[in-house]
C-alpha angles and dihedrals in degrees: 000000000000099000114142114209126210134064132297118249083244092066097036090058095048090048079062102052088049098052090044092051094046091047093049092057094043084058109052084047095053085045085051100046087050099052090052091044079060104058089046091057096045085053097048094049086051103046082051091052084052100050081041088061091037095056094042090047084052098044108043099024102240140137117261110175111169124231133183127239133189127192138158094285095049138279130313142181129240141204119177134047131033095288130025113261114197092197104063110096098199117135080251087075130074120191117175118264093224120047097216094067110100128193114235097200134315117219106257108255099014114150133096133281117224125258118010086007081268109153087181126056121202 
């Protein structure tokens, strides 16, 4: 019996190609899915900062109006004082968990009034 075991350099280099093409689209489609777990997450935490300022307006009557800030790590939202200020790492300051997420634009004035969300009183 003269019979050689093993694979041809043919198979085994097709084996290759397959296995390159199927990673690079897994990939692409891990990379995906995180981006988009990201942005979840960045809405979440935000949505939660918001129902944070909503509940201590309430609370304690007081004025929470919401401002943007840039500075050289990324965007952030404030909450307290005249201008935001994105060092501050007081529970009144979001900044992003992940760095890639970018806002688009926040309403002017937007915030919450104290008792009742009444920014007038009458």
């Amino acid at each position: 019996m003269n019979r050689e075991h093993g694979y041809t350099l043919m198979e085994t280099l097709v084996t290759l190609t397959l296995m390159m093409i199927l990673s690079v689209g897994g990939l692409y489609g891990w990379q995906r899915w995180q981006q988009q777990q990201r942005l979840w997450q960045t809405a979440v935490q935000v949505r939660d900062f918001l129902l944070f300022l909503r509940d201590d307006a309430n609370a304690y009557n007081r004025d929470r109006v919401l401002r943007v800030g840039q500075d050289e790590v990324g965007w952030c939202l404030s909450a307290e004082g005249e201008g935001p200020d994105c060092a501050s790492g007081t529970s009144f300051t979001l900044r992003p968990r992940w760095p890639g997420i970018t806002l688009a634009g926040v309403t002017p004035g937007l915030g919450f009034y104290g008792l009742r969300s009444n920014r007038l009183g009458g």
